[in-house]
N, C-alpha and C positions, 0 to 999 in steps of 0.2 A: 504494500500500500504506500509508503512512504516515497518508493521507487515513482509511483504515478505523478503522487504532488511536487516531488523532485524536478522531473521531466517534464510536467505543465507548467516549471517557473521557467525553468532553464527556455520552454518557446516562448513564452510568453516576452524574455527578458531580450533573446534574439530580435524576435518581432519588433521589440519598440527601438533597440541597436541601430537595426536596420533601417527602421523609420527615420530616427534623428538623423544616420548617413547621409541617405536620400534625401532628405530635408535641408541640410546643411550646406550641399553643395547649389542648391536654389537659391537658397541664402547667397551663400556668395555670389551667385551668377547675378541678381539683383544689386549686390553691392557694387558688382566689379560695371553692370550696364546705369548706377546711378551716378557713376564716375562721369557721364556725356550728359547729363543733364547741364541746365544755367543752374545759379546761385539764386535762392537762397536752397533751394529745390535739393540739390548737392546734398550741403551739407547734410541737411535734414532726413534725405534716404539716408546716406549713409549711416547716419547716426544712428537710426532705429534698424538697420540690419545689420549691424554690430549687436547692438543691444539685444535682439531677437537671436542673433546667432551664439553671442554667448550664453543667453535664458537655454536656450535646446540646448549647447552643448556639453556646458557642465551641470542643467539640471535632469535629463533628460538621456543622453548618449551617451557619457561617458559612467553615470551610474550604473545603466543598460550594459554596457559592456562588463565591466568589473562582475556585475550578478550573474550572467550568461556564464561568463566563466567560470565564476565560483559553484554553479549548478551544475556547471557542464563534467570541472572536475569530479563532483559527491556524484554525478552518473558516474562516471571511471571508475571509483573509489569501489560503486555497488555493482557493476558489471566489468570487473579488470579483465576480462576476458575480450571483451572489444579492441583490446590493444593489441590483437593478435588476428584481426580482423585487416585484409584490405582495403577496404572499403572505408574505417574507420581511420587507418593510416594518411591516405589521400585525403579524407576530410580533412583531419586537423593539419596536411598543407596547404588547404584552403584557409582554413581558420587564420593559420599564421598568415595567408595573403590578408586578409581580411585583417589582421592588424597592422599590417604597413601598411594598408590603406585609410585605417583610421589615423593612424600616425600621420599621415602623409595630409588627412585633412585636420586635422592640429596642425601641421604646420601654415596653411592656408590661415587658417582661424588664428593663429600668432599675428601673421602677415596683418590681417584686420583690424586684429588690435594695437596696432602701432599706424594704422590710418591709410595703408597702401593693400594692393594685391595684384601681383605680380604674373596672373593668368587672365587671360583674355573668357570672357564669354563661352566663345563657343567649344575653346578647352577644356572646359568649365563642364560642358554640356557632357561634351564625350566624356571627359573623367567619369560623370557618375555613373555611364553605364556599364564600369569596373566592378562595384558593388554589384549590382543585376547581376553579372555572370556569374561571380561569389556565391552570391544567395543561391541562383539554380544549381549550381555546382554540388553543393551542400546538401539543398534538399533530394536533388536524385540519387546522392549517394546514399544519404538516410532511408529516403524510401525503400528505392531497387536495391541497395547493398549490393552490387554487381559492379566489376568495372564497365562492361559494356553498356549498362544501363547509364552510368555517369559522362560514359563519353559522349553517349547518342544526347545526353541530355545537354551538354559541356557543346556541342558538334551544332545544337537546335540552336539553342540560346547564343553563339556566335553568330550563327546565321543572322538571327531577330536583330543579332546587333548592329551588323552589317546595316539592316536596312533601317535601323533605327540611326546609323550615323549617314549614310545619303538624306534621310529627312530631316537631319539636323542642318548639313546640306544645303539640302534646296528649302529649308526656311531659314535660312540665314539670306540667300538667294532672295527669295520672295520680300523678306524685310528691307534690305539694301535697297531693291527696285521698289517699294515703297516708300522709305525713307526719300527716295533720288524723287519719287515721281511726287511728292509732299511738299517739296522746295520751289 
């Protein structure tokens, strides 16, 4: 029994991880596009997506992580048999991706809180869909416990990403010749 309410925090704590991730890097895409704003406009975004990005980051993401983890280990601790698992192996190198890439958005979220950010928008965009791949990664190896199944899943979710950076693309595309045809 223990095992279950374990396992429902441990999603639960992912879930919200992953939310703040996904959240965060909006954040900055917002900060980084209220950077072409006029003044007083400027300052005033930027001000509140700082403020909003550090409320989600340290109340919100980086709690999420810390519990994820600490849940994820007491599953290890109750099923140490999983470490002898494939499937379980290749996860937690997902995992560790999945913490250089929160690292990686602290160091972004440093950059903001000193008044600058030093990636462009639509870097910004593609970066997030590094998480996406993580997350899927993860959950088909959780599920299907198979490498085949994680590949084909690793294999799809590439794919999506593929077409999710051409529409990142051609709405960038679409904005520009709006922005040009605005003027």
């Amino acid at each position: 029994m223990t095992y279950l309410y374990i396992k429902s925090l441990h999603i639960i704590f992912v879930t919200t991880w992953f939310a703040g991730l996904f959240y965060i890097i909006r954040l900055f895409i917002y900060y980084k596009e209220a950077e072409e704003k006029e003044e007083p406009s400027q300052t005033i975004l930027k001000d509140q997506y700082a403020l909003m990005s550090k409320r989600l980051w340290y109340i919100i993401t980086w709690p999420s992580a810390v519990l994820a983890t600490i849940f994820a280990i007491w599953l290890l601790i109750l099923q140490p048999y999983w470490l002898e698992a494939n499937w379980m192996l290749i996860k937690l190198v997902f995992v560790a991706l999945l913490f250089a890439y929160h690292l990686s958005c602290q160091m972004m979220y440093n950059q903001i809180a000193k008044g600058y950010l030093n990636y462009s928008s639509n870097g910004l965009r593609i970066w997030n869909e590094v998480a996406t791949i993580i997350l899927f990664a993860c959950v088909f190896l959780v599920v299907l416990k198979t490498t085949l199944g994680w590949v084909f899943g690793v294999v799809g979710i590439v794919g999506v990403s593929v077409l999710l950076m051409l529409g990142i693309k051609l709405y960038k595309q679409i904005r520009a010749k709006n922005s040009w045809d605005n003027q």
